[in-house]
Each structure stands twice: as structure tokens, then as C-alpha cells.
C-alpha positions as CSV (number, residue, x, y, z in Angstrom):
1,X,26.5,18.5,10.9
2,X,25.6,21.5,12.9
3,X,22.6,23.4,12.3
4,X,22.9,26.7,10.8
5,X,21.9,29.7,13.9
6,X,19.2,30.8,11.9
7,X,17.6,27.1,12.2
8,X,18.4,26.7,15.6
9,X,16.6,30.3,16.6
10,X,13.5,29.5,14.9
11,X,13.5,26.0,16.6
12,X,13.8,27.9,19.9
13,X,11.5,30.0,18.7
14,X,8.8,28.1,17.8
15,X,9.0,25.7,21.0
16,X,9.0,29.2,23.0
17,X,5.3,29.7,21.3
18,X,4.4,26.4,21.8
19,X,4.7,27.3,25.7
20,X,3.2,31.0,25.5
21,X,0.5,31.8,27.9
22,X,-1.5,34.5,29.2
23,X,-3.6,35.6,31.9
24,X,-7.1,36.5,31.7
25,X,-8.4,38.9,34.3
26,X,-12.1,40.0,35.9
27,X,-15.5,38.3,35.8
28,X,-16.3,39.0,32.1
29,X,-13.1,37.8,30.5
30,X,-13.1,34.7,32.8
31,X,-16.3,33.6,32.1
32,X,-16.8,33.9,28.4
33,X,-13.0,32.2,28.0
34,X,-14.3,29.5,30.9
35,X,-17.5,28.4,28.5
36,X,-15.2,28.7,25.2
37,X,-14.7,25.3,24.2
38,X,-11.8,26.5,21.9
39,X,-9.8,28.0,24.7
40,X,-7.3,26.1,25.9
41,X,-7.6,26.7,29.6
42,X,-4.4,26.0,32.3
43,X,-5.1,27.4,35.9
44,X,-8.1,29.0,37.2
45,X,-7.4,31.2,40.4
46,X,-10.5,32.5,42.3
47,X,-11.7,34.5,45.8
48,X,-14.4,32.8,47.2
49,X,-16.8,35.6,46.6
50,X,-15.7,35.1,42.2
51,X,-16.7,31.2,42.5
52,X,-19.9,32.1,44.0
53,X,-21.0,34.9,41.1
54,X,-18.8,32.3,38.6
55,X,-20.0,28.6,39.4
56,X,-21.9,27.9,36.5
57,X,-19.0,28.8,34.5
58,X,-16.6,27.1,36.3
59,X,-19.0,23.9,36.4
60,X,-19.2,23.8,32.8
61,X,-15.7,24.3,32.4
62,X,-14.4,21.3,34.6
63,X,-11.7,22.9,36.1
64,X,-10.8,22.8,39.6
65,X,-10.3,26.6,40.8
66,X,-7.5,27.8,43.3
67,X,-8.9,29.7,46.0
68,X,-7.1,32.8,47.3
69,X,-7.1,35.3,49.7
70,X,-8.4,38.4,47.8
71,X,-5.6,40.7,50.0
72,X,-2.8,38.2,48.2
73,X,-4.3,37.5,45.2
74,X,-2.3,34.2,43.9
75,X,-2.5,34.7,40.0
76,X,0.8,36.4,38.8
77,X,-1.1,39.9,37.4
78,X,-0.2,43.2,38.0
79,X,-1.2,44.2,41.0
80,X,-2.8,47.1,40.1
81,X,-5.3,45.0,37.5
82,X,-8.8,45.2,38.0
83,X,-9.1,41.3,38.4
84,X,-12.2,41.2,40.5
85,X,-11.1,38.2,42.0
86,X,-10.8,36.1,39.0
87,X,-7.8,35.3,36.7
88,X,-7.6,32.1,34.2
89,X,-4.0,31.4,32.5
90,X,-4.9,30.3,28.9
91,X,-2.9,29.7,25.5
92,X,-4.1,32.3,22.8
93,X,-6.6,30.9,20.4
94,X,-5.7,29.6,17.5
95,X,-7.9,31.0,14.9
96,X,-6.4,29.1,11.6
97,X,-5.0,31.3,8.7
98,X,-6.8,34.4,6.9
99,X,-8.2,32.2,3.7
100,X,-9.6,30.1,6.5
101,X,-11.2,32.7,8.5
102,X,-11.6,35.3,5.8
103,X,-13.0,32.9,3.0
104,X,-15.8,34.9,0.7
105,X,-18.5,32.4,0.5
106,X,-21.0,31.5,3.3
107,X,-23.7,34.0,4.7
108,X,-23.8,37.6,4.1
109,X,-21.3,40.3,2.4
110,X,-18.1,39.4,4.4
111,X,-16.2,42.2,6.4
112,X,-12.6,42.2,7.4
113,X,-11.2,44.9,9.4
114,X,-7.1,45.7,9.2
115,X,-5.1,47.5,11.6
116,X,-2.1,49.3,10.6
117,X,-0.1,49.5,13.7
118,X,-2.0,49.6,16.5
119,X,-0.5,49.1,19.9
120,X,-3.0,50.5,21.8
121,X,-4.4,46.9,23.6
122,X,-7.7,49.5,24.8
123,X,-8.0,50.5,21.3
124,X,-8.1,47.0,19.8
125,X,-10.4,45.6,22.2
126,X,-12.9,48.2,21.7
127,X,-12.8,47.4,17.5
128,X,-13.0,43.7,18.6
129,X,-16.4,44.4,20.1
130,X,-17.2,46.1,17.0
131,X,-16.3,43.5,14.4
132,X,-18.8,41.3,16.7
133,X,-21.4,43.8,16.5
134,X,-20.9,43.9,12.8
135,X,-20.3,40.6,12.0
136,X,-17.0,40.7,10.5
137,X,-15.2,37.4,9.6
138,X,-11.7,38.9,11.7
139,X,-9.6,41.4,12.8
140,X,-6.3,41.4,11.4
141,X,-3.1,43.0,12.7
142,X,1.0,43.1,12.2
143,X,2.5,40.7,14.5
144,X,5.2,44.0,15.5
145,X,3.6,47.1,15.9
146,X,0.7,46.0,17.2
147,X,-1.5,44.7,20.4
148,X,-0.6,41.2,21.3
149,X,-3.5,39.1,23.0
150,X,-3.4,39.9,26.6
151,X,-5.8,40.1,29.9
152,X,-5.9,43.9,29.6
153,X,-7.1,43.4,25.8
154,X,-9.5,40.8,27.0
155,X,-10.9,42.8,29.6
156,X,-12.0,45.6,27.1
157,X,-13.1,43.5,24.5
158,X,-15.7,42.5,27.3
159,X,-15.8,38.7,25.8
160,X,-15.3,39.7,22.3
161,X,-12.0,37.8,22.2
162,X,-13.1,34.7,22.8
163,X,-15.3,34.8,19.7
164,X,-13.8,36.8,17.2
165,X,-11.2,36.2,15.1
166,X,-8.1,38.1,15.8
167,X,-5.1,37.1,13.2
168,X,-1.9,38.7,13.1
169,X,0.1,38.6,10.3
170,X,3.6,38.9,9.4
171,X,3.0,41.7,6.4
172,X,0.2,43.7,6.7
173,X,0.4,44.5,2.6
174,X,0.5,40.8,1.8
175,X,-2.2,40.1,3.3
176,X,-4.6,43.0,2.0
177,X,-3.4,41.7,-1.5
178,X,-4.4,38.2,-0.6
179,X,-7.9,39.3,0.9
180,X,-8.2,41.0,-3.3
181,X,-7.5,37.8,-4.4
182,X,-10.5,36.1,-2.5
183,X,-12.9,39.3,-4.3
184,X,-12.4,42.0,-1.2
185,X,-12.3,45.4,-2.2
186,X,-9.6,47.2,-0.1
187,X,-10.8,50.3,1.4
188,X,-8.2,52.2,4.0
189,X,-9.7,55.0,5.9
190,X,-7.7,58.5,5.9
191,X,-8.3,61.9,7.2
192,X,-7.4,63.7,4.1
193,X,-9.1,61.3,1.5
194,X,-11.5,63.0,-1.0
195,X,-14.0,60.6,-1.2
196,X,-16.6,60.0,1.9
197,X,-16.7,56.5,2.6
198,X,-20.6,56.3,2.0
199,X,-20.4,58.3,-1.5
200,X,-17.8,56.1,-2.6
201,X,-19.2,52.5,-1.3
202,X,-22.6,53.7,-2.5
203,X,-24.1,50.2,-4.2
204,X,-21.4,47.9,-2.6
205,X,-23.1,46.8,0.1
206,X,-23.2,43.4,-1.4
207,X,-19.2,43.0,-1.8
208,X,-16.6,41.5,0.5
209,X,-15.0,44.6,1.9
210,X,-11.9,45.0,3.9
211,X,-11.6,48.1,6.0
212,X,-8.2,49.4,6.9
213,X,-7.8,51.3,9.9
214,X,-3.7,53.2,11.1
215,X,-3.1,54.4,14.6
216,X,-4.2,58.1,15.5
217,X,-1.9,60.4,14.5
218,X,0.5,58.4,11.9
219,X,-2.5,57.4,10.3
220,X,-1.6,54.8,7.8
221,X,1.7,53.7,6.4
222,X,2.7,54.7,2.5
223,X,2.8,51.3,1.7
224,X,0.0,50.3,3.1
225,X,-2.5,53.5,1.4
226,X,0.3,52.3,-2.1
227,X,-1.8,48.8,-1.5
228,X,-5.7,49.8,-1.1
229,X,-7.9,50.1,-4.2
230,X,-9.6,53.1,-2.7
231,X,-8.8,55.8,0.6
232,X,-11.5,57.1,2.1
233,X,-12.7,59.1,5.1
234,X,-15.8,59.6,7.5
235,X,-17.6,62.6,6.9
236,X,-16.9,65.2,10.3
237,X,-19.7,67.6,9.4
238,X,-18.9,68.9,13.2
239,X,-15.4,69.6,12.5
240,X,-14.1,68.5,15.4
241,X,-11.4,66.4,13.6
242,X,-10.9,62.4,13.4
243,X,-12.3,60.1,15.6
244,X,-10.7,57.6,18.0
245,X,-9.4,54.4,15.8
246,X,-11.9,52.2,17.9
247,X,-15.1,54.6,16.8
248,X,-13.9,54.8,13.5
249,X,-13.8,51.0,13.0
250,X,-17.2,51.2,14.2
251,X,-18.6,53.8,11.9
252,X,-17.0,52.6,8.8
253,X,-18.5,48.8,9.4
254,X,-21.6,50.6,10.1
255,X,-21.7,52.6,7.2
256,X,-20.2,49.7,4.8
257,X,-23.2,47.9,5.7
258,X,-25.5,50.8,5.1
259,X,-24.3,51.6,1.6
């Protein structure tokens, strides 16, 4: 019996993301993902100058680099990356589901911070580096609509991707209402909220709190602010207007912890 197209474009589909890699690009990146045990690692190109300032890594790694001429560089980047004469082709991590990763219990309040569409990959490393500042248990994003792991998101997350958790999920508002089933309060950020976020998170320090964050400019979607059980913003006592979505993250994980 033939298989129904819709069965035979998810098998293709799924053995399509079974072969997905990407490349990481520049000392930083290729480092941390060279001493990440969890990263599954494929080929490691290198100038000879890179080995020399990456050897450690690469020793503790166990991979046998590629050396190339740094005026051809051999990895298949953009040419106009900032590579710094490394580049490491990996699969993306594989982080396990959000009641894995975003389970209440264990040490200190858990934070989550969500991402309502955005694309920008600059953006989402920056809140990446944040979330491991802060200590949140992920990031979580759409899988459309938003920044996929890549080397240029690597490279600004200066390492963070290799440790922290970033999930992306089919429906954003499905899985805001499973983090309230685990006990997270769901707090989206927006400009034109009433409440400031450390008035109205004043004595909830100790609760599991998930953050939600839209792009600049759209801000977040109806059904997403529909889904939160509170909007708030960040005071602007300057008045200079909202900040960049990667600040914001910080400020509000900041001031969640504060409160």
C-alpha cells in the first residue's frame, strides 16, 4: 500500500534533520564547542597560526584538524565571516524537551526566558549570554520566526551556546502554558504595560518565572500577551524609549532575581 504524501514528507523530513550540520566559526566558538563533550563534532579546519593558540582544545577533543592556507580558507563559510582561522562542522545540540530542561525542582528559583519571534541570530546570542549570566534553565524560541543555531549565532554568544539550553518549539503559547503547569508564573514584557516589572514581581523572587521577550518593534503577538498571567515593562525613567530585546532580557532576569 503506498504511503500517504504527508508520511512520506515527514520521513524525508526527519532523515533530512538527522543529517543537518552547521559550522562554527572563530577562536571562541571553536574552542568552547571543541571541549563540549555533548557536541557532536564532524570536521575541524584550521590555519596553522589557530592550532597553535587552539592545541589544548584540539588535544582534548581528539580530532585531527585540516590545515589550510588562511588566503583559501577550506571550511565552506562565508567568506566574509570573521573565522579567525578556525571553523568546526557540528550537529546542533540536542538539549532534550522543555519538562526536561525546564523542570521546577533542583537549586534555586528557576528562570526561563521566551522569545516571540526573534530572527535577529545577533540578538539571540547576546540573551544567550545573559540566560548564563543569570542562570536560567533555557532559552526558548518558535522553530519559524526565529534564529536557528548557526556559526554567526555562536560567535556572539561568545561560548554561551555550548552550555545553555536553547529549545525551539513548535508553538510558542503551548509551551508558556506547559511551563504554568510545572508552577512558572508567565510574565511577557511590553512597552505599554502598566505595571513595572519590579512593583509587580515584588516578593516573587522565590517563584519559577518565565520571562517573555517579542522582537523590537512588533513587540509581542496577541496570542502570545492573550497567554501570560501578567504584562509588564522596564521602568525608562530617561525616556529614551525601549531597549534592544538582548538588554531587555538582561534587565528583566536581573531584576526578577532582585525582587
Amino acid at each position: 500500500m503506498k504511503k500517504p504524501t504527508w508520511v512520506v514528507d515527514k520521513e524525508r523530513a526527519k532523515r533530512a534533520a538527522a543529517q543537518e550540520t552547521l559550522w562554527l566559526f572563530g577562536l571562541h566558538a571553536v574552542r568552547d564547542a571543541l571541549m563540549n563533550p555533548r557536541r557532536e563534532k564532524r570536521r575541524l579546519v584550521l590555519t596553522k597560526n589557530a592550532l597553535d593558540r587552539l592545541e589544548d582544545a584540539v588535544a582534548a577533543s581528539g580530532m585531527a584538524p585540516e590545515i589550510s592556507d588562511p588566503r583559501k580558507f577550506a571550511a565552506p563559510i562565508d567568506p566574509a565571516s570573521v573565522h579567525q582561522g578556525a571553523a568546526l562542522e557540528v550537529r546542533p545540540m540536542d538539549w532534550g524537551s522543555l519538562d526536561e530542561v525546564c523542570t521546577t525542582g533542583g537549586r534555586g528559583a528557576p528562570r526561563v526566558v521566551l522569545l516571540d519571534r526573534v530572527t535577529d541570530p545577533h540578538n539571540v546570542g547576546a540573551v544567550l549570554r545573559s540566560a548564563e549570566v543569570f542562570g536560567a534553565r533555557a532559552v526558548v524560541a518558535v522553530q519559524r520566526h526565529s534564529a536557528p543555531e548557526t556559526g554567526a549565532l555562536a560567535k556572539t554568544a561568545s561560548g554561551a551556546m555550548e552550555r545553555q539550553p536553547y529549545l525551539r518549539v513548535t508553538n510558542l503559547a503551548t509551551a508558556m502554558e506547559s511551563l504554568r503547569a510545572m508552577g512558572y508564573l508567565i510574565v511577557g514584557l511590553e512597552g505599554e504595560a502598566e505595571a513595572e516589572i519590579g512593583t509587580a514581581l515584588a516578593g516573587q523572587g522565590d517563584r519559577a518565572i518565565a520571562l517573555v521577550l517579542g522582537a523590537e518593534g512588533p513587540g509581542l503577538r496577541e496570542k502570545t500577551k492573550e497567554t501570560c498571567d501578567i504584562l509588564v515593562r522596564i521602568g525608562d525613567p530617561g525616556g529614551f524609549g525601549s531597549l534592544n530585546v538582548s538588554n531587555a532580557a538582561a534587565v528583566s532576569l536581573y531584576a526578577s532575581r532582585s525582587v
